[in-house]
N, C-alpha and C positions, 0 to 999 in steps of 0.2 A: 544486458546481453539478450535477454529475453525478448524486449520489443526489438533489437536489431533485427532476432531473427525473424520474429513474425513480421515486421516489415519485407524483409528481403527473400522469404522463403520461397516466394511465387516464383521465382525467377531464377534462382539460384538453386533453391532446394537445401532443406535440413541440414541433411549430412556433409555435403561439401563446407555448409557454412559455420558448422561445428567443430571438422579438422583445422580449423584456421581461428575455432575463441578454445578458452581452457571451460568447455561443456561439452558434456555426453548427450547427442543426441536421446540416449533413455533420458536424462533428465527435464531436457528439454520439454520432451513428450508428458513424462509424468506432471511436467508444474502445468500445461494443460490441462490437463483430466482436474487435475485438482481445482481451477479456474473455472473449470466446467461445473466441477461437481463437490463444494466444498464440506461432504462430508466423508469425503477423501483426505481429509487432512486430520494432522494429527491433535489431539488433544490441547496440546502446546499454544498451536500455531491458531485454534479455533478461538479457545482462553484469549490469545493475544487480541482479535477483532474485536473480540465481546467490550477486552478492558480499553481501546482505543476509542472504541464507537462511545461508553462511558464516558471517557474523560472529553470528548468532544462535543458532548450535553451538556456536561457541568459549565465547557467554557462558553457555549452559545449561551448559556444562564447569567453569566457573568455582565454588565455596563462595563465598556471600555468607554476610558473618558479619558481627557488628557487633564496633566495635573496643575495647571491653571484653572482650569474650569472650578466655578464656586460649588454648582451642583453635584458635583461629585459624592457618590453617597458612598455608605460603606462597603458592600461588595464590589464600587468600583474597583478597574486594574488600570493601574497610569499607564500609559506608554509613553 
């Protein structure tokens, strides 16, 4: 709903396009600010980035190899 609106707000405007999704223009607005300025966000939601950005090193780290392949070493992941 988010990017609908920012797509469409030029033209349309916020609040008309809000009476028509199940969001409150304040919400809208607030996941802005937070987009802007993410230490507007709450502990929770920060924690989450941190543990994503993590786990998406570990798997750049990983050889993806397919499971035919002889050279397949040990932290390869088959697919």
């Amino acid at each position: 709903m988010i990017a609908f609106i920012d797509d469409h707000r030029g033209e349309l405007g916020v609040e008309p396009i809000c009476k028509h999704l199940p969001i409150a223009p304040s919400t809208y607005y607030d996941h802005l600010a937070k987009r802007a300025d993410p230490d507007l966000r709450s502990d929770r939601a920060r924690r989450d980035v941190v543990n994503a950005v993590s786990k998406l090193a570990h798997l750049a780290e990983l050889k993806v190899t397919h499971p035919c392949d002889e050279q397949a070493g040990s932290r390869g992941v088959f697919i």
